[in-house]
C-alpha positions in Angstrom: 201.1 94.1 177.2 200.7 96.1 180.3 197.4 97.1 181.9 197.1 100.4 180.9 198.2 99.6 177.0 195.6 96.6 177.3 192.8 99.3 177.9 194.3 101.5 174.6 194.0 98.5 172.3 190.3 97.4 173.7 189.5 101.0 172.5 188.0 104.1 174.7 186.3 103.7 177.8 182.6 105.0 177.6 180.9 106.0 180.7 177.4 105.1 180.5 177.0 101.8 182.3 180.1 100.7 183.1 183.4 102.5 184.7 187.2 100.9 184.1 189.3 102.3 187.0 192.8 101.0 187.3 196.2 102.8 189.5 197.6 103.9 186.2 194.2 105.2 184.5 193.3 106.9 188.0 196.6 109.1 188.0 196.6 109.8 184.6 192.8 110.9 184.8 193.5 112.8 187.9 196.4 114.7 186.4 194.9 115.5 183.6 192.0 117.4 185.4 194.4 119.2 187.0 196.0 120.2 184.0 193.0 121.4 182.9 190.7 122.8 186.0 192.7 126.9 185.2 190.6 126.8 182.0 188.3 123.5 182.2 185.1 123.3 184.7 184.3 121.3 187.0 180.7 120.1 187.8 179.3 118.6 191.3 176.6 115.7 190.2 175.0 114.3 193.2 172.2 111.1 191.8 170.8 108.6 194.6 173.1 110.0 197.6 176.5 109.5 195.4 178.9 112.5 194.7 180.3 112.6 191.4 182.7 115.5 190.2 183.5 115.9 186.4 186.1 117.3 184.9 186.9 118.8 181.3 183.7 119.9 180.0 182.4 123.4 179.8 179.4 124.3 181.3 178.0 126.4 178.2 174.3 127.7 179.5 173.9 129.7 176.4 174.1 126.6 174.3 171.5 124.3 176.4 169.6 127.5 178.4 166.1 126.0 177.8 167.3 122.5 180.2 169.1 125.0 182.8 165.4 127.0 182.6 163.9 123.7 183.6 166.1 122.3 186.3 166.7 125.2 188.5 164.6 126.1 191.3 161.7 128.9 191.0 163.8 130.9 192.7 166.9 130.8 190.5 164.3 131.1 188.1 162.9 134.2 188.8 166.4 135.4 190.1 167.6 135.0 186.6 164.5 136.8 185.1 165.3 139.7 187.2 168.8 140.2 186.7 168.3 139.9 183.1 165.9 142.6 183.3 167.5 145.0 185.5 171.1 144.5 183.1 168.6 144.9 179.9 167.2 148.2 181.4 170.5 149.4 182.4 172.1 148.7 179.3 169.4 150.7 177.1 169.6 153.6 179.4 173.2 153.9 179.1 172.2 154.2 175.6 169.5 157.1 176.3 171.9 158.6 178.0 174.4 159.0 175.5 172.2 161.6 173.8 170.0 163.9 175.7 166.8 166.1 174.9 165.7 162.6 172.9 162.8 162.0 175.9 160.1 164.4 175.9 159.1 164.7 179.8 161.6 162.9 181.1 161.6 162.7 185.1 163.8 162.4 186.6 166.1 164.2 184.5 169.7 161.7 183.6 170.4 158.3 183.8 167.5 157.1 186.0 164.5 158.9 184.0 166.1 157.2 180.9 166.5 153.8 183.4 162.6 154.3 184.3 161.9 155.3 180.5 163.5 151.9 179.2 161.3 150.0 181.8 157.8 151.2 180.3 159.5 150.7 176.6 161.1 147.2 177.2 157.7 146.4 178.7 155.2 147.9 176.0 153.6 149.8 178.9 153.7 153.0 177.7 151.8 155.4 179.8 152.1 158.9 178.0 154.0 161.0 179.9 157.7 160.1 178.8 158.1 159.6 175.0 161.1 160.0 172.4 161.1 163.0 170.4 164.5 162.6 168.2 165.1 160.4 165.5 167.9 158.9 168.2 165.1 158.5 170.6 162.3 156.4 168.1 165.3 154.1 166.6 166.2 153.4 170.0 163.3 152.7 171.3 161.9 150.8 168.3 164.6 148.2 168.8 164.3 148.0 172.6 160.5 147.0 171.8 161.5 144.5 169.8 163.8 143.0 172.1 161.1 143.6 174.9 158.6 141.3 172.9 161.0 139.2 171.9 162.2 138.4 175.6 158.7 138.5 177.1 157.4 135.6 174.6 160.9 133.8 176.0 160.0 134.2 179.5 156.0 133.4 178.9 157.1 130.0 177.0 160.2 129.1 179.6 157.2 129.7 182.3 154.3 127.7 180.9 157.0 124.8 179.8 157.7 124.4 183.6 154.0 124.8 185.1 152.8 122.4 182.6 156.0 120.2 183.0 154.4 116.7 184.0 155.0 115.9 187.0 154.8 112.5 189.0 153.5 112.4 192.4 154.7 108.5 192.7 155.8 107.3 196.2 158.3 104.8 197.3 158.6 103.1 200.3 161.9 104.1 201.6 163.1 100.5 201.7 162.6 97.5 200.6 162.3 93.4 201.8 163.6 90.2 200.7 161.1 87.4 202.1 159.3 84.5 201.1 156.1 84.4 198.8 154.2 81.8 196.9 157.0 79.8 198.3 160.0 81.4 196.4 162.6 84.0 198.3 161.3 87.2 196.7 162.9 91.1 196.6 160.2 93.2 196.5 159.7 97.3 196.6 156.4 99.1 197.0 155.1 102.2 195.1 152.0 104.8 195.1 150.2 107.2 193.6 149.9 109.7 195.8 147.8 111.8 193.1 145.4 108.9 193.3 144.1 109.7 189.8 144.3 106.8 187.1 148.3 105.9 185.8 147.2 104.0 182.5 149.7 101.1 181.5 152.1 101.7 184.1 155.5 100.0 183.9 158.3 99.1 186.2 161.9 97.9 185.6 164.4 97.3 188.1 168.2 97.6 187.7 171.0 96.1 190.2 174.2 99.0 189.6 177.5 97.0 191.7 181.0 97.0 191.6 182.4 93.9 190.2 186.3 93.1 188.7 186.6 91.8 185.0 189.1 88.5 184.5 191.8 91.3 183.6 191.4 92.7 187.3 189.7 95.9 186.3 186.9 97.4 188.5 183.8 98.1 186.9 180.5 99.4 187.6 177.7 96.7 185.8 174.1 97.5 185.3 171.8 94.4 185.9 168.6 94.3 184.3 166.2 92.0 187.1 163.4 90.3 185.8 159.9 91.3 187.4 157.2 89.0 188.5 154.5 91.9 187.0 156.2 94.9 185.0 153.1 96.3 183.6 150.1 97.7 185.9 146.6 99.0 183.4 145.7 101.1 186.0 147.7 102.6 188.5 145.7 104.0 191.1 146.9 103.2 194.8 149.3 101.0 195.8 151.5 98.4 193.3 153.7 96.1 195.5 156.4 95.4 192.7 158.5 92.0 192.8 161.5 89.9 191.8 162.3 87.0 192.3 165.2 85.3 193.4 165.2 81.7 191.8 168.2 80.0 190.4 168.2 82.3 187.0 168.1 85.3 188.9 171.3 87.2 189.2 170.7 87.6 193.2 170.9 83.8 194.0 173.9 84.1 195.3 173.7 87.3 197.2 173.4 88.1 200.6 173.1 91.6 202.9 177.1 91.6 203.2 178.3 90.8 199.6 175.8 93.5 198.3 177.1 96.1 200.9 180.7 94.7 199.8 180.0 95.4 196.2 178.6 99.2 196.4 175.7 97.9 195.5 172.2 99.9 194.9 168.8 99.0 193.1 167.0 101.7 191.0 163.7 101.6 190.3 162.1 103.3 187.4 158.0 103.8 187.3 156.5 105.5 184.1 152.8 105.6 182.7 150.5 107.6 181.0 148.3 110.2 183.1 144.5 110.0 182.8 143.8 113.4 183.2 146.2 114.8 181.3 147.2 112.4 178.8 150.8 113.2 180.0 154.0 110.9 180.1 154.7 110.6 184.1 158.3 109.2 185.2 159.9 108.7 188.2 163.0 106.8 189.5 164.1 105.8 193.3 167.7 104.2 194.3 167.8 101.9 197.1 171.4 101.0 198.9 172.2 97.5 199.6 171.3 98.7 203.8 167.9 99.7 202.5 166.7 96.4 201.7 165.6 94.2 204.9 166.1 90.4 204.8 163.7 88.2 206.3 161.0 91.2 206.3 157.8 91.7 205.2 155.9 95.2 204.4 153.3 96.0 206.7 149.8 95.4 205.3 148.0 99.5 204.7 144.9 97.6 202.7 142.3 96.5 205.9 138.0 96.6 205.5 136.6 98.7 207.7 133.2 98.4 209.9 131.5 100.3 206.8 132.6 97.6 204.9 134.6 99.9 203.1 138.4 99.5 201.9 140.5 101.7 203.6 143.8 102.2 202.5 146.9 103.9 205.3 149.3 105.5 204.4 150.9 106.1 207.3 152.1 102.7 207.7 153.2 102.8 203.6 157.1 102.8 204.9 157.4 100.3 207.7 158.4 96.7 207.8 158.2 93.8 210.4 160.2 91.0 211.1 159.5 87.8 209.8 158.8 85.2 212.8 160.8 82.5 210.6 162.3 81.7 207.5 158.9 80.5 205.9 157.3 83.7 207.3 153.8 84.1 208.9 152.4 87.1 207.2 150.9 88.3 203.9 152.4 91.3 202.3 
């Protein structure tokens, strides 16, 4: 049984976790989106600085418009708001315009008093001058009411969902160390609130994503679940220095700076917790490449006391690391 028939008879390859690539299956693939990229889309996905095109699916906005509402930007947003409404208006004064004398007062006289005309209707505004006077005229602009209140409670809802979309304000450091603690070789990440409001029960988990070949010789993609020292925090206000370590069970102990770069490897940290305030579901996620995490380095203290005999916590020092003087290392995270 050859490679590719092999992969048939173990049934279809899903890609969630883990991606199969072999010569044969990457031709085939590749061919196929060809085939179909005259009458297929393709989609650019970009997640943690890695570039990921897909093939054969259609991009149907119509079908999921609430998500694209969501992810844009505010001003694709509002750019799709006004074309809609400028293509709505336009539409209905074509429609005006197909009959005339149905506008009492209507100025200017043609297509653009009927334009101006659908504007106040569509928008319930309504200020006197201007009104239909034909049966034509009141059908028309009953159902162009309708469709005006219809798509202003759309716009109102899509609006509120994002400005009362929770959002996380949790920072990462923008690497992270491997270095002795309590006497154990430790991987550990830091993380903020930069809201600096209560996070109730906040929770952690961190994932090792590298490249690895099955006993078959195929190249896949694994997800690695790492055990933390502390994945639950009550309350999440200011720092939380998050940590794994790497004993004999852990699934790093045998891993070094160049057989993670080797491997494609990246760690991705996910924070999620309850807001105070709000009562809101906050999440946040952060992917660190193999060359982001420093051996043999320790995070720069940001907690110090100060002559007030006050806490005082820096921020400005929240990314940098130093250099261990040895092995056993002579500072305190």
């Amino acid at each position: 049984m050859d490679a590719r028939a092999g992969a048939e008879a173990a049934g279809p390859r899903v890609l969630a976790s883990e991606f199969e690539r072999t010569p044969e299956t990457h031709k085939a693939d590749h061919h196929h989106a060809a085939q179909a990229s005259d009458r297929k889309t393709t989609r650019r996905i970009t997640i943690n600085d890695r570039t990921i095109i897909t093939h054969g699916l259609r991009i149907k906005i119509w079908r999921d418009l609430f998500h694209y509402l969501m992810k844009v930007s505010w001003p694709t947003l509002f750019g799709t708001f006004a074309t809609f409404f400028l293509l709505l208006n336009f539409g209905f004064a074509c429609i005006y315009w197909l009959s005339t004398g149905d506008i009492a007062n209507l100025n200017p006289q043609g297509f653009w008093g009927g334009f101006f005309f659908s504007v106040e209707t569509l928008a319930t505004v309504g200020y006197g001058d201007m009104h239909p006077i034909t049966l034509y005229g009141h059908v028309v602009a009953a159902i162009e009411i309708f469709v005006g209140m219809t798509c202003i409670a759309l716009m109102t809802g899509a609006m509120f969902a994002r400005f009362s979309r929770p959002q996380a304000l949790f920072l990462f450091a923008n690497s992270a160390v491997v270095r002795p603690f309590d006497g154990k070789k430790t991987l550990m990440f830091r993380a903020a609130n930069a809201r600096q409001n209560v996070v109730m029960e906040a929770s952690a988990q961190l994932r090792l994503l590298k490249e690895m070949k099955t006993e078959e010789g195929y190249s896949i993609r694994r997800v690695i679940d790492l055990p933390l020292v502390r994945s639950q925090h009550p309350v999440f206000l200011l720092s939380w220095t998050i940590m794994h370590v790497i004993d004999e069970t852990s699934p790093l102990v045998a891993e070094t700076a160049e057989s993670l770069a080797a491997a494609n490897a990246m760690f991705l940290l996910n924070l999620s917790g309850i807001d105070e305030t709000t009562g809101q579901l906050l999440m946040a996620r952060y992917g660190y490449k193999s060359s982001a995490i420093h051996w043999n380095h320790t995070f720069r203290d940001i907690l110090h006391t100060g002559a007030d005999g006050l806490d005082h916590v820096d921020y400005a020092k929240f990314n940098l690391t130093d250099a261990l003087e040895n092995e056993a290392g002579s500072k305190a995270s």
